[in-house]
C-alpha positions in Angstrom: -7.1 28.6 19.5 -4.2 26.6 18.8 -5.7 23.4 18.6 -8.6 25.2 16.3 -5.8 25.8 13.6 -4.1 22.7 14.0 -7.3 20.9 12.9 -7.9 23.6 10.2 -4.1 23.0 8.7 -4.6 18.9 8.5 -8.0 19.3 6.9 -6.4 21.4 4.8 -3.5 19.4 4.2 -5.9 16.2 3.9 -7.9 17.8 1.0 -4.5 19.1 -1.3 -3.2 15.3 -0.8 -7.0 14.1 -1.6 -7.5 16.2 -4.6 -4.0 14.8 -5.9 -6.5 11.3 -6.5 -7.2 10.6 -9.9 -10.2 7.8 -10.6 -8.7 4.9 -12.8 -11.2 2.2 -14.3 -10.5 -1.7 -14.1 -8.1 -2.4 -17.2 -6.9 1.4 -17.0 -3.3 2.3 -16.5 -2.4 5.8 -15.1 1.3 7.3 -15.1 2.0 9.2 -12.3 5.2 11.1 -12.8 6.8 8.0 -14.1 5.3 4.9 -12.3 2.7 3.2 -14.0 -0.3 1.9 -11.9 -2.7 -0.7 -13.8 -5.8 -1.7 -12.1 -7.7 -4.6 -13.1 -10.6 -6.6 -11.6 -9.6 -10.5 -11.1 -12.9 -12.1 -10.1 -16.6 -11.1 -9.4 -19.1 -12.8 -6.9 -22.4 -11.9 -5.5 -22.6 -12.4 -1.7 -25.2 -12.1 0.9 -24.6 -10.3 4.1 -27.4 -9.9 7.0 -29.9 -10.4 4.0 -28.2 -7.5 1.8 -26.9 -8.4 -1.2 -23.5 -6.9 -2.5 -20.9 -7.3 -5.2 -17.5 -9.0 -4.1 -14.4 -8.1 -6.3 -11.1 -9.2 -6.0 -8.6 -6.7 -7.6 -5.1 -6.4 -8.1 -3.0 -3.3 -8.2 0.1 -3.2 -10.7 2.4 -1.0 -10.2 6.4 -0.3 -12.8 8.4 2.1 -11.7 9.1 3.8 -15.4 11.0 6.5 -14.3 15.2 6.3 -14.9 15.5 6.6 -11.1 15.6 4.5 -8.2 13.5 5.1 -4.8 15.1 3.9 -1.8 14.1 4.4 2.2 16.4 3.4 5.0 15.7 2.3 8.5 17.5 4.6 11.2 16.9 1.6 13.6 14.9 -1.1 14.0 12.0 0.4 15.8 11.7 3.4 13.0 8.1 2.7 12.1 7.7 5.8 10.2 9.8 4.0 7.2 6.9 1.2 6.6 4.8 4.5 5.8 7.6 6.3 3.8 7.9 2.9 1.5 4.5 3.2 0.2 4.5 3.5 -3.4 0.6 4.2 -4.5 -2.6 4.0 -2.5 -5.8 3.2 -4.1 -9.3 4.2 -2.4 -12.6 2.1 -3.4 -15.1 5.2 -2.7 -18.6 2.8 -2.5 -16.5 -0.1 -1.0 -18.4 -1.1 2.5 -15.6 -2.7 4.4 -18.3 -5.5 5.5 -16.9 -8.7 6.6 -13.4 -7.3 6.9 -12.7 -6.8 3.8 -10.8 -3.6 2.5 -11.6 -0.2 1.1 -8.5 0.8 0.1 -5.4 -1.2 -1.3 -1.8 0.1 -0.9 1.1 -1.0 -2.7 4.6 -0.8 -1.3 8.6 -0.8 -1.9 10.0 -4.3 -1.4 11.5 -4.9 1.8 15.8 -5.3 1.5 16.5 -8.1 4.2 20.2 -8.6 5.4 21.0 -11.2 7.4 22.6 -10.7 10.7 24.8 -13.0 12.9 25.3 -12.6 16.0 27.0 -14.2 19.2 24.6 -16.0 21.5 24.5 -19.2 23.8 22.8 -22.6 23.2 20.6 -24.6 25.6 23.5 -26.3 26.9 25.0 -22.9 27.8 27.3 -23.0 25.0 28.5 -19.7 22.6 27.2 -20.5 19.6 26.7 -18.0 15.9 23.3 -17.2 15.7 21.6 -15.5 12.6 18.4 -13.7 11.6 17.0 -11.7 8.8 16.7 -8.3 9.8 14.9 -5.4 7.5 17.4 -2.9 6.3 15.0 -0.8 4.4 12.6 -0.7 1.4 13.7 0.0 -2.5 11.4 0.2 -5.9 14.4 0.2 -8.7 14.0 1.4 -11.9 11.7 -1.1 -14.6 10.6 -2.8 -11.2 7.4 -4.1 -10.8 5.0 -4.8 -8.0 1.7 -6.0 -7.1 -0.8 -6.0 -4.4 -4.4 -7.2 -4.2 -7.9 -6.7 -2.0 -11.0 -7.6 -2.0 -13.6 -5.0 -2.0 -17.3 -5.8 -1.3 -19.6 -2.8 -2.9 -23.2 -2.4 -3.6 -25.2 -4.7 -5.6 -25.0 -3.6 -9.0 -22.3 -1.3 -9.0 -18.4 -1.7 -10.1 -15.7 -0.6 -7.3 -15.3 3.3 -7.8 -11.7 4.0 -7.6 -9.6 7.0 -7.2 -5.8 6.5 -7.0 -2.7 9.0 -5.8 1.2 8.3 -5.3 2.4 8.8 -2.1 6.1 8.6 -3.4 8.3 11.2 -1.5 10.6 12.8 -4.2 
């Protein structure tokens, strides 16, 4: 019983987030409480595949951050994986894309990664105590008039243009 409502409450859950998804066409910028996500289509091929012809698009994903406030996530240590989800700014879904040849059917764009650098005591090969540095990841941030990009490539039926559908996944 329990597990019969669990399933019920993330399908549930999966079809409020999914009907957040608006379609946006190649050219077409969308505001989405402040951030501005512009898709546009950067090249067009036609492949063969196991003797199937499809479309091959690459795309890019534009993304400002128009609102007057800053988004910031912050590791709680380094092995909190649950950040790398939480600095995801906008997800867009190609709904006829096929995935064939590993290629992608959905394209994410996310925060920009705020590196520190880190010294730290350590010994050489000879034994010796030596500094030592590294760049470690601190957190992710998407400032205000900040702009970011991503791109995919999405392989779709032969004759048809990549349906898109696109929804924030910024956590206010």
């Amino acid at each position: 019983m329990k597990k019969t409502i669990f399933i019920l409450a993330l399908l549930v859950a999966g079809f409020v987030s999914a009907s957040k998804a608006q379609q946006i066409k190649d050219g077409q910028t969308l505001d989405l409480n402040g951030i501005a996500v512009t898709f546009n289509i950067v090249n067009k091929e036609s492949i063969d595949v196991k003797d199937q012809s499809f479309d091959r698009y690459k795309v890019v994903a534009t993304v400002k951050n128009n609102s007057q406030k800053s988004f910031n996530v912050r590791l709680a240590s380094s092995t909190d994986l649950s950040a790398a989800l939480k600095s995801k700014i906008v997800e867009l879904n190609c709904l006829n894309a096929t995935g064939a040849r590993l290629t992608s059917k959905k394209l994410d764009v996310g925060m920009k990664a705020h590196t520190i650098t880190v010294t730290y005591p350590g010994k050489d090969k000879d034994g010796k105590f030596v500094s030592q540095t590294m760049a470690v990841v601190a957190g992710y941030y998407f400032d205000a008039g900040q702009t970011l990009q991503s791109d995919a490539i999405f392989i779709v039926p032969k004759g048809e243009a990549p349906q898109v559908s696109v929804r924030s996944l910024l956590q206010n």
